[in-house]
DSSP file (Angstrom, degrees, kcal/mol; ACC not computed):
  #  RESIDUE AA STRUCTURE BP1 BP2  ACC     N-H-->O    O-->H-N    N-H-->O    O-->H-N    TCO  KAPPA ALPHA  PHI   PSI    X-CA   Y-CA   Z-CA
    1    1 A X     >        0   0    0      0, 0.0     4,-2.0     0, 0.0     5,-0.2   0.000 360.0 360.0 360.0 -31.3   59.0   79.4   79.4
    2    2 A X  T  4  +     0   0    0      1,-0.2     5,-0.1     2,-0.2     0, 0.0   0.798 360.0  55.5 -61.9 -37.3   57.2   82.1   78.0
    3    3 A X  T >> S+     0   0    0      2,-0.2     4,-1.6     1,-0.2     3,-0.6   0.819 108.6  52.5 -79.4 -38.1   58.5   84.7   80.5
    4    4 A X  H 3> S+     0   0    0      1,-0.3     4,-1.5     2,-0.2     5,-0.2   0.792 109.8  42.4 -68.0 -29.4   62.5   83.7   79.5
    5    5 A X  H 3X S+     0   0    0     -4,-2.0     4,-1.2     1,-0.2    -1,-0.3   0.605 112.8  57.6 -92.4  19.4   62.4   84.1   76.1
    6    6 A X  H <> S+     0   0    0     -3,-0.6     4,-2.9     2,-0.2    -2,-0.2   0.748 116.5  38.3 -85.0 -42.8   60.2   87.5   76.9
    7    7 A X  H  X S+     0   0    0     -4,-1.6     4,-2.6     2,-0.2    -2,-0.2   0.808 110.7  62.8 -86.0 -20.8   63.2   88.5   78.9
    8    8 A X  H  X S+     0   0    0     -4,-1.5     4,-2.7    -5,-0.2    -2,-0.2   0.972 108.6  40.9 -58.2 -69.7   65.6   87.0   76.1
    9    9 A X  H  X S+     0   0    0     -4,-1.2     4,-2.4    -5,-0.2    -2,-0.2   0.919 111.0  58.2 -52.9 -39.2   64.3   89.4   73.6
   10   10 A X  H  < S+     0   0    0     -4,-2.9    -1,-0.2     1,-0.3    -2,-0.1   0.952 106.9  42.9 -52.5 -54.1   64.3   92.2   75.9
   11   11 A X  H >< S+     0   0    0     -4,-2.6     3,-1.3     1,-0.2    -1,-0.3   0.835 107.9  64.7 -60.8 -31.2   67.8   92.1   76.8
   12   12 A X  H 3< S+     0   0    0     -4,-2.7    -2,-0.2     1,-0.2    -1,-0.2   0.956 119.0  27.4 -31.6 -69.8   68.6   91.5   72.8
   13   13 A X  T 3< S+     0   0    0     -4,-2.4     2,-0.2     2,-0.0    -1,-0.2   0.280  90.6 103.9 -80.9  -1.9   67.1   95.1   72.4
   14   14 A X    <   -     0   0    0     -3,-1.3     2,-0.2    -5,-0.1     0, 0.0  -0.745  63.0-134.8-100.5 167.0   67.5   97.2   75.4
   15   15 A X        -     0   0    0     -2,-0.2    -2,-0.0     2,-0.1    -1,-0.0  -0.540  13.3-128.7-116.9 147.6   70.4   99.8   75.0
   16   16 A X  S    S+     0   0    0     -2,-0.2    11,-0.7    12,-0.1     2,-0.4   0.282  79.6 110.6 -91.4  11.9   73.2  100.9   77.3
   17   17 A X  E     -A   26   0A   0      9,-0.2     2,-0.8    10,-0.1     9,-0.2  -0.669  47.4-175.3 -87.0 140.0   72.1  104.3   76.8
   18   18 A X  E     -A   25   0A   0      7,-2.3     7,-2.8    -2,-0.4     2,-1.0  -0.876  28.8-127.9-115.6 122.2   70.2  106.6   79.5
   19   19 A X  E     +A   24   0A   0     -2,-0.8     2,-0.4     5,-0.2     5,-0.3  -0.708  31.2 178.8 -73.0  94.5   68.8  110.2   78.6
   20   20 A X  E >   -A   23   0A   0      3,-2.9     3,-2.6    -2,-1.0    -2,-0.0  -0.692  69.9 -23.2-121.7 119.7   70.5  112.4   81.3
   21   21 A X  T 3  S-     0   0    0     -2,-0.4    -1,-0.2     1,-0.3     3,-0.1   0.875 123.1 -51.3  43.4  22.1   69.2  116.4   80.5
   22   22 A X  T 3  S+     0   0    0      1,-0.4     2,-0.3    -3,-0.1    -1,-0.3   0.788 128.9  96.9  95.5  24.1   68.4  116.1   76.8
   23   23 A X  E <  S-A   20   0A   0     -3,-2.6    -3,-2.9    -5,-0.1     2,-0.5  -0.948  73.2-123.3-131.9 151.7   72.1  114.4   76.4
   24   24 A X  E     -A   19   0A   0     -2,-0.3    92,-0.3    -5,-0.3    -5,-0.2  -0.826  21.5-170.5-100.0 143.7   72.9  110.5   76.3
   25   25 A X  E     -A   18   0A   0     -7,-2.8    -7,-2.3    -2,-0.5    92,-0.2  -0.752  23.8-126.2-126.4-176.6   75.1  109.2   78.6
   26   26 A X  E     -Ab  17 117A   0     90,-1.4    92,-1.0     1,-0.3    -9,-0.2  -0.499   8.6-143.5-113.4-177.0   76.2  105.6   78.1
   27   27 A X  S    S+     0   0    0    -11,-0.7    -1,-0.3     1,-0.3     2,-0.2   0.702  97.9   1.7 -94.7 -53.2   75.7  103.0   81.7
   28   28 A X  S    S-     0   0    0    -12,-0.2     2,-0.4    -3,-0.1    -1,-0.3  -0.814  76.4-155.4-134.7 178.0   78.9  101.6   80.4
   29   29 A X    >   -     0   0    0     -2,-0.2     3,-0.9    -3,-0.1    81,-0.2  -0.980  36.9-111.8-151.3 131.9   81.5  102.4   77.3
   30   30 A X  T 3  S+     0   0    0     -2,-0.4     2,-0.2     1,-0.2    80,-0.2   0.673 123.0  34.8 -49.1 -11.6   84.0  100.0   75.6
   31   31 A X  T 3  S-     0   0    0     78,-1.0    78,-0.5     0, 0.0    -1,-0.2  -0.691  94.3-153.2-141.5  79.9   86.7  102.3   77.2
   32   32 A X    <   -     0   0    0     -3,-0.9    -4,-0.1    -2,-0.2    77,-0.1  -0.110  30.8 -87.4 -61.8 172.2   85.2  103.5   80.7
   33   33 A X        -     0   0    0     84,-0.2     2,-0.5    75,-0.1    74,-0.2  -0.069  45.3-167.1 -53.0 140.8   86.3  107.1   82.3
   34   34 A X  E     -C  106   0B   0     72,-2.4    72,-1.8     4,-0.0     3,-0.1  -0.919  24.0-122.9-146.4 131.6   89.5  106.8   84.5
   35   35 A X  E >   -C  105   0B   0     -2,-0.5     3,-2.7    70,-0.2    70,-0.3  -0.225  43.6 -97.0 -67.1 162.2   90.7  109.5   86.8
   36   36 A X  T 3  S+     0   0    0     68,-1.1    -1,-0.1     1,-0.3    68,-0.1  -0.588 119.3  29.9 -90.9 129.4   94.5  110.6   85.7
   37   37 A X  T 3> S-     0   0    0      4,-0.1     4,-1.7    -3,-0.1     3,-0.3   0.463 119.1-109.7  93.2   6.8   96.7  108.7   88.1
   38   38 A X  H <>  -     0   0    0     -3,-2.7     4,-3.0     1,-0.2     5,-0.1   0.015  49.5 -44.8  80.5 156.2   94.1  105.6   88.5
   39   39 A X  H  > S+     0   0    0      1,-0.2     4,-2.5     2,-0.2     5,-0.4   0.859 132.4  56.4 -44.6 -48.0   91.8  104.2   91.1
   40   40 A X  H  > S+     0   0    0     -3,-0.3     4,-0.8     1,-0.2    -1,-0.2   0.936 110.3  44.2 -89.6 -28.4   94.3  104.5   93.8
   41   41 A X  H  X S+     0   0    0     -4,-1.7     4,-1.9     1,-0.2    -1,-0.2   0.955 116.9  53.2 -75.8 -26.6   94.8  108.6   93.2
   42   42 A X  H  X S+     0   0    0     -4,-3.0     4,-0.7     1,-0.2    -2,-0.2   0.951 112.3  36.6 -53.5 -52.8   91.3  108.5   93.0
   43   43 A X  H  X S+     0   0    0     -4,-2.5     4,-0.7     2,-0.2    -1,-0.2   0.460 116.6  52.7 -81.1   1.0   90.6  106.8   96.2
   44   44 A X  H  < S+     0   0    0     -4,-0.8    -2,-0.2    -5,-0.4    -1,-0.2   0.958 107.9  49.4 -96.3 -52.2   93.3  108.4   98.0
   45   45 A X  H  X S+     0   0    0     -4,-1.9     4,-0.9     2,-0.2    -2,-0.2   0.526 111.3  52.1   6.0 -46.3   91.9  112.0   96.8
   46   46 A X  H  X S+     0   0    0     -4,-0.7     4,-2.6     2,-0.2     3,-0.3   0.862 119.4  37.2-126.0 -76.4   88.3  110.5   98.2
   47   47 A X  H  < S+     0   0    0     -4,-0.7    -1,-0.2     1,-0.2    -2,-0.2   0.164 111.5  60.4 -68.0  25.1   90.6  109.7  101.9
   48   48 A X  H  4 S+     0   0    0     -3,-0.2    -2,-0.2     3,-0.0    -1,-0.2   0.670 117.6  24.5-131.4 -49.6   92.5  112.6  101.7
   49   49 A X  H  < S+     0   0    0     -4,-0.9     2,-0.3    -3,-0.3    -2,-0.2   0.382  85.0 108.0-121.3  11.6   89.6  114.8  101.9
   50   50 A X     <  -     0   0    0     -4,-2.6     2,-0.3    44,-0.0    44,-0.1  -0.604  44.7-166.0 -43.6 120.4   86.8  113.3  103.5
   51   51 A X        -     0   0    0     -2,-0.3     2,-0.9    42,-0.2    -2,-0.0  -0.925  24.5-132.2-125.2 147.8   85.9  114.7  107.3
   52   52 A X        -     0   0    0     -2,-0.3    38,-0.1     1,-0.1     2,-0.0  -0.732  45.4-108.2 -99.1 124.1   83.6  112.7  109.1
   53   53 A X    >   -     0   0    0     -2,-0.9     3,-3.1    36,-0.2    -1,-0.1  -0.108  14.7-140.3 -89.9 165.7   81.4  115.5  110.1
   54   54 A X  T 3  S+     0   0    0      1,-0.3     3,-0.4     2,-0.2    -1,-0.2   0.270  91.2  81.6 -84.3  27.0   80.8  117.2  113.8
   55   55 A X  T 3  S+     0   0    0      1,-0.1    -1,-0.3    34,-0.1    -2,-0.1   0.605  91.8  52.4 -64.6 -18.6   77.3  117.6  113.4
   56   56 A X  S X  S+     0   0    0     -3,-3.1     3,-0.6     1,-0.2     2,-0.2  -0.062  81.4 176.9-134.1  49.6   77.1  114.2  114.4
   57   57 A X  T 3   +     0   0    0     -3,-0.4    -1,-0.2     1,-0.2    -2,-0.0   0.018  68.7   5.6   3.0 -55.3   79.2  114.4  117.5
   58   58 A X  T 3  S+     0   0    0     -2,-0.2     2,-0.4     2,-0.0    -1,-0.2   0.241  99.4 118.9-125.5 -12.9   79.4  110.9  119.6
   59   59 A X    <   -     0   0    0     -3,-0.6     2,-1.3     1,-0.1    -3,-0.1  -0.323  49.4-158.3 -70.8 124.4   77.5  108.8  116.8
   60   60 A X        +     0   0    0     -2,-0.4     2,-0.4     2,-0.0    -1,-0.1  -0.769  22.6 163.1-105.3  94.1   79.3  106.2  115.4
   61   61 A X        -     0   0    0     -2,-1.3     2,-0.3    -5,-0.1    26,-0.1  -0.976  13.6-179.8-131.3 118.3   77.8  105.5  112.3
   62   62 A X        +     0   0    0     -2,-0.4    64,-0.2    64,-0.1     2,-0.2  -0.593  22.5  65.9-117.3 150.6   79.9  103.5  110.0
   63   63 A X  E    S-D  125   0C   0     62,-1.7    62,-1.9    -2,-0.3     2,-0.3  -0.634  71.2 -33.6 137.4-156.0   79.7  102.1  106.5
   64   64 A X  E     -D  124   0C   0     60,-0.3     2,-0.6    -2,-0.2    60,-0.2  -0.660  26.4-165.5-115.9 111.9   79.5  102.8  103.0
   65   65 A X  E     -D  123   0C   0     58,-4.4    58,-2.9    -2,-0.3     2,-0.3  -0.968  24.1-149.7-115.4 128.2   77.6  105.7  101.0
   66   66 A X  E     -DE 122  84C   0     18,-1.8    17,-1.5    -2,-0.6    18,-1.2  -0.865  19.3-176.8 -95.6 151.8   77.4  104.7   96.7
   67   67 A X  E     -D  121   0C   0     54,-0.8    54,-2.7    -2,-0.3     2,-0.4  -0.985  16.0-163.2 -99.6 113.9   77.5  107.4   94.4
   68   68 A X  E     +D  120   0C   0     13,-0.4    13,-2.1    -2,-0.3    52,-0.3  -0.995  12.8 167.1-124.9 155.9   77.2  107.8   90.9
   69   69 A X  E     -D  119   0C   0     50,-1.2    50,-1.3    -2,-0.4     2,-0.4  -0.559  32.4-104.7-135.2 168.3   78.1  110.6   88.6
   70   70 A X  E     -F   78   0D   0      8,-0.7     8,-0.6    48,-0.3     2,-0.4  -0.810  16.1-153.0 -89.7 151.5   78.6  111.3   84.7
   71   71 A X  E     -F   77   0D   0     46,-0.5    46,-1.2    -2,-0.4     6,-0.2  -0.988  21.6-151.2-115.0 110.9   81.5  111.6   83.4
   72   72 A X        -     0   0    0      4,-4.5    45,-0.3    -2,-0.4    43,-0.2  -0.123  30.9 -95.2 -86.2-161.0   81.2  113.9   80.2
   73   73 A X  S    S+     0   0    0      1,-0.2    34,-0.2    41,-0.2    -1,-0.1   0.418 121.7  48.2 -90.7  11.9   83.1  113.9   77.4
   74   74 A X  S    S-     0   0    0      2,-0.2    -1,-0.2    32,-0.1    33,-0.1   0.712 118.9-100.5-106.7 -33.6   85.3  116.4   78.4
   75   75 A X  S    S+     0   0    0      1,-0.5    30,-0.7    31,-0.1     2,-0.2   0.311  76.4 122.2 134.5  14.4   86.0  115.0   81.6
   76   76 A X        -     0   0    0     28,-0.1    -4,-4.5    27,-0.1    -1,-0.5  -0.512  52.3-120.3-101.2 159.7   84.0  116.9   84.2
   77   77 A X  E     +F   71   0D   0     -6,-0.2    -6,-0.2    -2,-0.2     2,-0.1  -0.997  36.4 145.6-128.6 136.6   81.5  115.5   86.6
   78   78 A X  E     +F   70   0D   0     -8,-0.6    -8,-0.7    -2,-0.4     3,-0.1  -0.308  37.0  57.0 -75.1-175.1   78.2  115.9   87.1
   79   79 A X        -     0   0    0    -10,-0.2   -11,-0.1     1,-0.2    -8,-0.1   0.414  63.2-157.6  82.0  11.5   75.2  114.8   88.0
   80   80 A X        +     0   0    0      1,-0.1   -11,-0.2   -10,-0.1     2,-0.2  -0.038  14.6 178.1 -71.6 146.7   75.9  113.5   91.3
   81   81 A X        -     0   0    0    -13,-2.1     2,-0.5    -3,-0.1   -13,-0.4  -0.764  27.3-137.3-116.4 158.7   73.6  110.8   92.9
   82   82 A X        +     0   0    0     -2,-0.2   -15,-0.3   -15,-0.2     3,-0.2  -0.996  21.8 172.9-122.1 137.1   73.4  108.8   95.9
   83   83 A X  S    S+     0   0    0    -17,-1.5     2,-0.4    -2,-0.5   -16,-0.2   0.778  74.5  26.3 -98.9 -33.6   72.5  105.6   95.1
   84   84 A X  B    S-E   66   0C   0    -18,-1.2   -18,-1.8    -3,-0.1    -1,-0.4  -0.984  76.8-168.0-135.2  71.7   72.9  104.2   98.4
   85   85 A X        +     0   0    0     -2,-0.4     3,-0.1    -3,-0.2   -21,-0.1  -0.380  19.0 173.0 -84.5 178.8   72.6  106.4  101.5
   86   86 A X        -     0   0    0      1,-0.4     2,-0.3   -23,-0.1    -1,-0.1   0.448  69.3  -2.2-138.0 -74.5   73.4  105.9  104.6
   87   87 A X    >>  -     0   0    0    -26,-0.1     4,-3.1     1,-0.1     3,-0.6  -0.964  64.5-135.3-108.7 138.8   73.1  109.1  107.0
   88   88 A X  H 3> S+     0   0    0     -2,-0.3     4,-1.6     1,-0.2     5,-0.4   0.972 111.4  49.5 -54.2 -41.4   72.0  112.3  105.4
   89   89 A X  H 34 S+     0   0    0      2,-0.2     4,-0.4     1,-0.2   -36,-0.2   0.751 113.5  40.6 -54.3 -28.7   74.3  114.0  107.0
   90   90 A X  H <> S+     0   0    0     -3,-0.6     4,-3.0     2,-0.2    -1,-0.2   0.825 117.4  55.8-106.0 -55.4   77.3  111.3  106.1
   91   91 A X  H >X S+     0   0    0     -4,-3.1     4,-1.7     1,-0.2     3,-1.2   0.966 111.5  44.7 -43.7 -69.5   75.4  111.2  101.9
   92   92 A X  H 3< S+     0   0    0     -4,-1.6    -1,-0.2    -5,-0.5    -2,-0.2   0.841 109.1  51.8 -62.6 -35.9   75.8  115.1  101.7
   93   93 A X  H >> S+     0   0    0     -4,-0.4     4,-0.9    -5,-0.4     3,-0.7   0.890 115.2  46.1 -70.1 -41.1   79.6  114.9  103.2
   94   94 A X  H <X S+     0   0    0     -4,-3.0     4,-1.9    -3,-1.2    -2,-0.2   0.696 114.7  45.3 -68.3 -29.1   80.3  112.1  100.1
   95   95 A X  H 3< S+     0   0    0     -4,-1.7    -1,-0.3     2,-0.2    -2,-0.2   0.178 106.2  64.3-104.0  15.4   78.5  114.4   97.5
   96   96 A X  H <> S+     0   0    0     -3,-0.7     4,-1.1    -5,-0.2    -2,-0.2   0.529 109.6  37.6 -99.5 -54.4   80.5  117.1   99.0
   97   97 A X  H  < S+     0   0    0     -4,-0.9    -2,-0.2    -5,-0.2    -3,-0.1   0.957 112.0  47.0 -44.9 -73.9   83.6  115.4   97.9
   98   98 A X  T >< S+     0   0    0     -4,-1.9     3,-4.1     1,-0.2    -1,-0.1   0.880 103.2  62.9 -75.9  -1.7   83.2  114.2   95.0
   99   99 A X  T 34 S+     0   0    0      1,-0.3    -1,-0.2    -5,-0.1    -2,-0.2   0.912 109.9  62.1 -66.7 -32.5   81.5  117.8   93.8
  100  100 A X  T 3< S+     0   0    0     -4,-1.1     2,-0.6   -51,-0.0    -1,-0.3   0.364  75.2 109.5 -45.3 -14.4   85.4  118.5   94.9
  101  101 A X  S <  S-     0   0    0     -3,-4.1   -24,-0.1     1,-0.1     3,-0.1  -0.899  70.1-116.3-118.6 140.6   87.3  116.6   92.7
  102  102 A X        -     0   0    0     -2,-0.6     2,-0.9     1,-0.2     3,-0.2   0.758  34.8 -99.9 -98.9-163.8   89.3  118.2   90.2
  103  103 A X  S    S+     0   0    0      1,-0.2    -1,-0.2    -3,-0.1   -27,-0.1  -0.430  73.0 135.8-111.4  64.9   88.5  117.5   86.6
  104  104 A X        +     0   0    0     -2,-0.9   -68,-1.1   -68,-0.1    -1,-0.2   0.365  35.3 127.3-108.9   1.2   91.4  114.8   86.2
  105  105 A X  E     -C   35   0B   0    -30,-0.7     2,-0.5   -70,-0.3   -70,-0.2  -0.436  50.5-154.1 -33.3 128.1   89.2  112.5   84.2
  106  106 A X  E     -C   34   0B   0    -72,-1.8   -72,-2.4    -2,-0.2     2,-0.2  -0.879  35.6-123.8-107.1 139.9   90.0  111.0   80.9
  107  107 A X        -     0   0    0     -2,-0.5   -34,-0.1   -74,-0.2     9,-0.1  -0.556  18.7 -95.2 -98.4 168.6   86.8  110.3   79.5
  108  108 A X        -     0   0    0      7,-0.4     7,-3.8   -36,-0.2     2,-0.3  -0.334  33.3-143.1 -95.0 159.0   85.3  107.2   78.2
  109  109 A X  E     -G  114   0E   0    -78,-0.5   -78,-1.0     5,-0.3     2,-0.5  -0.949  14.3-176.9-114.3 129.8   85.3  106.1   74.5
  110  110 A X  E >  S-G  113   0E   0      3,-0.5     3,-1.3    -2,-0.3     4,-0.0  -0.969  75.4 -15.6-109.0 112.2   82.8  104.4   72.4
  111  111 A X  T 3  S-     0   0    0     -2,-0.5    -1,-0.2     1,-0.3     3,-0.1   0.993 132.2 -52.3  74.3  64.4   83.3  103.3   68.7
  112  112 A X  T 3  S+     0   0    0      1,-0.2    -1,-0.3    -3,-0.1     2,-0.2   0.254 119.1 110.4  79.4  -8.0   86.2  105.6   68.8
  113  113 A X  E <  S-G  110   0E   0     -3,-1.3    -3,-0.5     1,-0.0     2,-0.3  -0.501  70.8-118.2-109.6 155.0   84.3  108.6   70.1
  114  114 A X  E     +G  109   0E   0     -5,-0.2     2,-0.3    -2,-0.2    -5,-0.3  -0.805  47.0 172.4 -97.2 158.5   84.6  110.3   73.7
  115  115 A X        -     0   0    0     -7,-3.8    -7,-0.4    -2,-0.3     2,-0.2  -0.953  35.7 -91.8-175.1 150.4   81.1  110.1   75.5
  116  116 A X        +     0   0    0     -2,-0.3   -90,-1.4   -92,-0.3     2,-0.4  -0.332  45.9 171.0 -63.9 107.5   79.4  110.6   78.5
  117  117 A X  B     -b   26   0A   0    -46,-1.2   -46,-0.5   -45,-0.3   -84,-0.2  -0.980  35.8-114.0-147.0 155.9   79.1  107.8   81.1
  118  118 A X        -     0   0    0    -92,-1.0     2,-0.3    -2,-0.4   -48,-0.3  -0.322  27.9-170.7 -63.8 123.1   78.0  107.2   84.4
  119  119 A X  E     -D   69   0C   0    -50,-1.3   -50,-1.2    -2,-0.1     2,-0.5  -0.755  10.7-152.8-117.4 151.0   80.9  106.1   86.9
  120  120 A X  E     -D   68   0C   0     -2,-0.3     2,-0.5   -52,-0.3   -52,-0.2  -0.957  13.5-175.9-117.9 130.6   79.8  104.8   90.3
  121  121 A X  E     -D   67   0C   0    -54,-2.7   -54,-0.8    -2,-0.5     2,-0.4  -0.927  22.6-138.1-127.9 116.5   82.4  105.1   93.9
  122  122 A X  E     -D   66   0C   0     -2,-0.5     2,-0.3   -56,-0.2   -56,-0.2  -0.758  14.3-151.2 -66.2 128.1   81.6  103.9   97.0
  123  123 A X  E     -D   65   0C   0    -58,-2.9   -58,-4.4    -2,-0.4     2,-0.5  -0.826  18.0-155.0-111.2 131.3   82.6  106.6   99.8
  124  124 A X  E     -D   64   0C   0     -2,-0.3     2,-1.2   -60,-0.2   -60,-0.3  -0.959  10.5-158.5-122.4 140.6   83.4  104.6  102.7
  125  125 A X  E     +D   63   0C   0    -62,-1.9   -62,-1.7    -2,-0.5     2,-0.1  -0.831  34.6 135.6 -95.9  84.5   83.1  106.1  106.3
  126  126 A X              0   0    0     -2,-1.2   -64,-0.1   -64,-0.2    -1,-0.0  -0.491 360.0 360.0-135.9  80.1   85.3  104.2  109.0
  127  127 A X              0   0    0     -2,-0.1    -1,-0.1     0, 0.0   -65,-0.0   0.641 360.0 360.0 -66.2 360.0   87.2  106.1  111.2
C-alpha cells in the first residue's frame, strides 16, 4: 500500500518537462506540434522519400524504426533519436529522413506560449 501512494505522490509532482541542451522541452504541450498539411503530408513526405538501402542487398528485413525529435518553438527539428532500432543500417536511413524534412512545423503551445516538444514517428520499412 505503501508503494501506491509512494507512486501517487510521485506522479502528483513529476513535470512534463525534460532538460534537452540547457533548454526545456515539454514530453507533451496542451497544443502539440503538427506538420503544415497534417499527419497524412507528413507520412507521405516520410513514403515519398524513404529508399530502402542497397547496402543491404538480398536481406529482407522488415518492420518499424521509432524516432523522436524536438520540435522547437520556431518549428525546426532536432535532436533526432532512435528510440527503437531495428537495423543500423535501416535506423540511419530513418534519421536520414527525417534530418530531411522541411521546416513545415507549427509548433506546439503551452499556456499560450510556443515551446519546444518532443514529437515521436514511426518510420516503417515494408517494401
Amino acid at each position: 500500500m505503501k508503494k501506491i501512494y509512494l507512486l501517487l505522490i510521485l506522479a502528483l509532482f513529476s513535470t512534463n518537462l525534460v532538460a534537452q541542451n540547457g533548454k526545456d522541452v515539454l514530453i507533451w504541450a496542451e497544443k502539440m506540434p503538427e506538420f503544415k498539411g497534417g499527419d497524412f503530408a507528413l507520412r507521405k513526405y516520410v513514403a515519398d522519400h524513404i529508399r530502402y538501402p542497397d547496402i543491404l542487398g538480398e536481406v529482407d528485413i522488415r518492420g518499424t524504426v521509432y524516432l523522436r525529435f524536438v520540435v522547437t518553438e520556431t518549428g525546426l527539428v532536432t535532436n533526432i533519436e532512435v528510440t527503437k532500432g531495428l537495423d543500423p543500417v535501416l535506423d540511419e536511413e530513418a534519421v536520414r529522413v527525417v534530418k530531411s524534412l522541411p521546416n513545415n512545423f507549427i509548433a506546439g503551445e503551452q499556456n499560450g506560449k510556443k515551446v519546444s516538444v518532443w514529437y515521436s514517428l514511426p518510420v516503417v520499412f515494408d517494401y
